[in-house]
C-alpha positions in Angstrom: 104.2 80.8 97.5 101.8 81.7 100.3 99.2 84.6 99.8 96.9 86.9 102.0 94.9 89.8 101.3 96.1 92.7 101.6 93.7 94.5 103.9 91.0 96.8 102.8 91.9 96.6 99.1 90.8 93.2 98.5 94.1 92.8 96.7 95.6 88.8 96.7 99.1 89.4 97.3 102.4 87.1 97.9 103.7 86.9 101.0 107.0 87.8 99.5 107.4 91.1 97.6 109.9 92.1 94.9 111.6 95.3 96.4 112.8 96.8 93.0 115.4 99.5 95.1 118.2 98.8 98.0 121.5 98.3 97.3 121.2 95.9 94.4 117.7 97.2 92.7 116.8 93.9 90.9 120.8 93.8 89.5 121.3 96.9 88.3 123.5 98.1 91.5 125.5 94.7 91.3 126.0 94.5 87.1 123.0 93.0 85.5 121.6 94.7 82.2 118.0 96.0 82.1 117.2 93.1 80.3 118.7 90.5 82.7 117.2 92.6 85.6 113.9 92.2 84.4 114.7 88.2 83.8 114.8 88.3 87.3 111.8 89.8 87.9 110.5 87.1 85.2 111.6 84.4 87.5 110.2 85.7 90.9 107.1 85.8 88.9 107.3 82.6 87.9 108.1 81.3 91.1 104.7 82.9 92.4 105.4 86.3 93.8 102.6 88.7 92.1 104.0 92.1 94.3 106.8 93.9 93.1 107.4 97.4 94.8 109.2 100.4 92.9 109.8 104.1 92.9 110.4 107.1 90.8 113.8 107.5 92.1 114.7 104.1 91.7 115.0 104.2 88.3 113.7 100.6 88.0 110.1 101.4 86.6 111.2 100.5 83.1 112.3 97.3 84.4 109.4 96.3 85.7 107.4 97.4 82.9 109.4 95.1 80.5 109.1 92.4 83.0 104.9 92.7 82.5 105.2 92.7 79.2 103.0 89.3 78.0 101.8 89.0 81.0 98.0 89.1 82.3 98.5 92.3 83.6 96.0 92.0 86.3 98.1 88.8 87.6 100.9 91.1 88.8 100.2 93.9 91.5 102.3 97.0 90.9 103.4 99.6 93.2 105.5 102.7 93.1 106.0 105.8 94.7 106.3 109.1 94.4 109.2 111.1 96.7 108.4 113.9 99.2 111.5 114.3 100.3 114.6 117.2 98.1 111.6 118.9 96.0 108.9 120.3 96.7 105.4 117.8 95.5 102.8 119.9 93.8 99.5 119.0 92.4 101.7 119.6 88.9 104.5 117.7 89.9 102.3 114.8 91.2 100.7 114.7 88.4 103.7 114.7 85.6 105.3 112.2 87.7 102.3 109.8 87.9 101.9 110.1 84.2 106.1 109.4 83.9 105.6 106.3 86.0 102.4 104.8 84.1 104.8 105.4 80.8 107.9 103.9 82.6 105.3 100.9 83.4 103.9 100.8 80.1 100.4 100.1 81.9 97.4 102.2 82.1 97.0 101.4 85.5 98.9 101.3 88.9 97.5 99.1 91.6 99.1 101.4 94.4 100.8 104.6 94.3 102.8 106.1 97.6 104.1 109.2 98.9 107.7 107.5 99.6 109.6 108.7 102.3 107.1 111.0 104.3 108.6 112.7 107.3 106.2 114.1 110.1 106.6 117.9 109.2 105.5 117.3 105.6 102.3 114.9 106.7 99.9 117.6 107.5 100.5 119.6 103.6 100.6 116.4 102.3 96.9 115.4 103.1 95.8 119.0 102.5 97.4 119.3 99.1 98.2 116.0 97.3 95.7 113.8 98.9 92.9 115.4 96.5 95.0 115.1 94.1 95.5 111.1 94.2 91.5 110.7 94.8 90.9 112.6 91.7 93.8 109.9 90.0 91.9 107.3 91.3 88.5 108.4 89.6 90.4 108.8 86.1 91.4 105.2 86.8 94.9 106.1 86.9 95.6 104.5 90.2 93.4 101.8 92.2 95.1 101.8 96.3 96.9 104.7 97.8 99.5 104.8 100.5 102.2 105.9 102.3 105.8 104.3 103.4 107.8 106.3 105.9 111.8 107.4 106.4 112.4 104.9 108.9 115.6 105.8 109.6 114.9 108.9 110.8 111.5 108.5 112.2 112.3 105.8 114.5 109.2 105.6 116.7 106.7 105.7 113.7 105.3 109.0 114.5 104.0 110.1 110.7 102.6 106.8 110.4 100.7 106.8 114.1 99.2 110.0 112.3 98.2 108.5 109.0 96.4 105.9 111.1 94.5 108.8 113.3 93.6 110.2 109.7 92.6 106.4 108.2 92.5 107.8 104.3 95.5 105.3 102.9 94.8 102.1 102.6 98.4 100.6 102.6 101.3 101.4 104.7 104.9 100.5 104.4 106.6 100.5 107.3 110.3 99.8 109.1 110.1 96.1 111.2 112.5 93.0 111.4 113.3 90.6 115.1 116.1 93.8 116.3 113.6 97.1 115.9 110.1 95.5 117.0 108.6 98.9 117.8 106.0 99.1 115.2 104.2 95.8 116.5 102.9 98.3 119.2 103.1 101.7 117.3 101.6 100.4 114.0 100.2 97.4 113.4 97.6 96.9 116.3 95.7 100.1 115.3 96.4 98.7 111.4 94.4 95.5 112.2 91.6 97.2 113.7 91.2 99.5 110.4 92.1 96.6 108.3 95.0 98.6 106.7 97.6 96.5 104.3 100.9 96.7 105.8 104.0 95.7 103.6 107.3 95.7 105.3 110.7 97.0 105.0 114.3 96.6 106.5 113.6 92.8 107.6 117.1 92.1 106.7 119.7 94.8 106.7 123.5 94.5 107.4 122.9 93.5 111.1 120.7 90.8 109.7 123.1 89.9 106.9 126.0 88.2 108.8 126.4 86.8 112.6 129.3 88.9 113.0 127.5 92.0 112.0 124.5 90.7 114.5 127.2 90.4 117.1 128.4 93.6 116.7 125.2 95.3 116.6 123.8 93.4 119.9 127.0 94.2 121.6 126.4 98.2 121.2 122.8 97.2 122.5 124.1 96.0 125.5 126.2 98.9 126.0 123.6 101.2 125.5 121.4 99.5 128.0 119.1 98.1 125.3 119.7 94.4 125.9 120.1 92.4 129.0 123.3 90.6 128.6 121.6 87.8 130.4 119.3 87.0 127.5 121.9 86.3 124.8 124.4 83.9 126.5 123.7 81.5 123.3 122.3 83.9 120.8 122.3 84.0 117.3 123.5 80.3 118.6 119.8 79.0 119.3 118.9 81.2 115.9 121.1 79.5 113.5 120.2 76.1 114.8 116.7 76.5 113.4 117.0 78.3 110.7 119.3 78.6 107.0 121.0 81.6 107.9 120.3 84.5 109.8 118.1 86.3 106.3 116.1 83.5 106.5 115.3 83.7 110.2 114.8 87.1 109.7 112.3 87.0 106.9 110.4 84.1 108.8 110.2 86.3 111.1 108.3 89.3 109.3 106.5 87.2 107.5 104.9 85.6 110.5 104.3 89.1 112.5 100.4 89.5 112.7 99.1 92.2 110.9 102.0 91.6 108.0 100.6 90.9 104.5 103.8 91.7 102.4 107.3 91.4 103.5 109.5 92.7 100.7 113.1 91.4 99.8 115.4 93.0 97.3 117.6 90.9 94.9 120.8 90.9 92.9 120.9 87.9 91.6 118.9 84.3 90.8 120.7 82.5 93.5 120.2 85.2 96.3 116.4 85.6 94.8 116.1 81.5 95.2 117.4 81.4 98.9 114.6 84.0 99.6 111.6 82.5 97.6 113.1 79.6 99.8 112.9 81.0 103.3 109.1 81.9 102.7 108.5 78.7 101.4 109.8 77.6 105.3 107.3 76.6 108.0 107.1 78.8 111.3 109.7 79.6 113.6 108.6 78.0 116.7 106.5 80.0 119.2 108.7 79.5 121.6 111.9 81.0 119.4 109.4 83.9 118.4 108.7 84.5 122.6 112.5 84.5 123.3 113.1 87.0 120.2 110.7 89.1 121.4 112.1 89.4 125.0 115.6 90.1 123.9 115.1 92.7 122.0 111.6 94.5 123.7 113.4 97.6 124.2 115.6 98.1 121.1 114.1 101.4 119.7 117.4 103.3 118.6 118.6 101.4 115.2 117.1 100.4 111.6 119.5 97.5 111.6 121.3 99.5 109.1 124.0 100.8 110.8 125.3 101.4 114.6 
């Protein structure tokens, strides 16, 4: 497994993180126990990924917490977040829930605590009340990095994060990329690599990215919307597939390769779908040239997540 530091925290990270929520959330959304779940984990651990990525509302902090269990803790780099987003975060709420989540972990210790899901509105309160509040957390030792990952889905031009960068107090950011929505390259991660700001990424494969005939469908409605030049995609996924295992593994070559990426994160449901993708960053490069063309089609997609049409 390949590693990188992540940024300004000096933290050496896999290039492949464990994303403990999605659809499947390490097994638990597709029938695994909590103890095959974190057997999972286990074995991405074994396989060398030291980044898993969790949340409050995931309810897979207990997972991972058994998962470190007889492990050299500081072998393994732990991050979870806290919501924004439904309630309202006080200094008393952020504090009971970091306190639920070092429990849930069964650690002393989180290497990087988030404010999940942050919307533009809420940014300015945000830094004014809670950001003291995660400094004074990170005196007591409670937490070591701090950041921020954004609602992507709603915040398609990265605005909250363009202002986190203008205010440079995180010191990791997790933010919405993969080859169909390549806005951020531009919006996020030049200003990142000036500041030396980790960047972990989210959404490089969602259900566009799953299938070809879901990629079809979703460059087709491009097209129609005036997105993509029909000229550009006479033989495309075509040229894609030819390189490549499958389109998830194109897509997460992809990410991984993006500079100013230190983390690309990839749920799991199972060991044979967590094998393929310990497999597709154990690939070499896409080609520069199949990075150019990937680029060109899709330079002025800026209106989906890959999620959905």
């Amino acid at each position: 497994m390949q590693t990188t530091i992540l940024g300004r925290t000096g933290l050496t990270v896999s290039r492949m993180g464990v994303g403990a929520g999605g659809p499947s959330q390490i097994g638990r959304k597709t029938g695994l126990s909590e103890n095959e779940s974190a057997d999972l984990l286990r074995h991405a651990f074994d396989q060398g990924v030291n980044f898993v990525d969790t949340a409050e509302g995931y309810g897979t902090e207990p997972i991972v917490g058994q998962a470190l269990q007889g492990r050299d803790r500081s072998s393994i780099i732990v991050s979870t977040k806290k919501s924004t987003r439904r309630q309202e975060v006080t200094a008393q709420t952020l504090q009971a829930s970091l306190d639920q989540s070092l429990q849930n972990l069964g650690t002393d210790y989180i290497d990087l605590y988030n404010l999940h899901g942050v919307v533009p509105q809420d940014y300015p309160r945000l830094v004014t009340d809670i950001y003291p509040i995660l400094q004074k957390a990170q005196d007591q030792g409670k937490i070591r990095f701090v950041g921020l990952s954004e609602m992507f889905n709603e915040d398609l031009g990265h605005t909250m994060l363009q202002m986190a960068l203008t205010d440079d107090l995180w010191d990791v950011l997790m933010v919405g990329f993969n080859l169909l929505n390549q806005t951020a390259r531009e919006k996020v991660f030049a200003q990142a690599m000036e500041q030396n700001v980790g960047i972990q990424i989210m959404f490089a494969v969602r259900k566009a990215l799953s299938h070809p005939d879901n990629l079809r469908a979703f460059v087709a409605d491009l097209v129609q919307k005036g997105q993509i030049e029909p000229t550009d995609i006479d033989d495309f996924p075509a040229f894609l597939l030819a390189q490549t295992d499958s389109l998830p593994d194109a897509a997460y070559r992809f990410c991984r390769d993006e500079p100013g990426v230190h983390i690309v994160l990839s749920g799991t449901g199972n060991a044979e779908h967590l094998d393929a993708n310990l497999a597709s960053f154990a690939q070499l490069s896409l080609s520069q040239e199949t990075r150019d063309r990937l680029k060109h089609i899709f330079r002025r997609v800026d209106s989906t997540t890959g999620q959905s049409i």
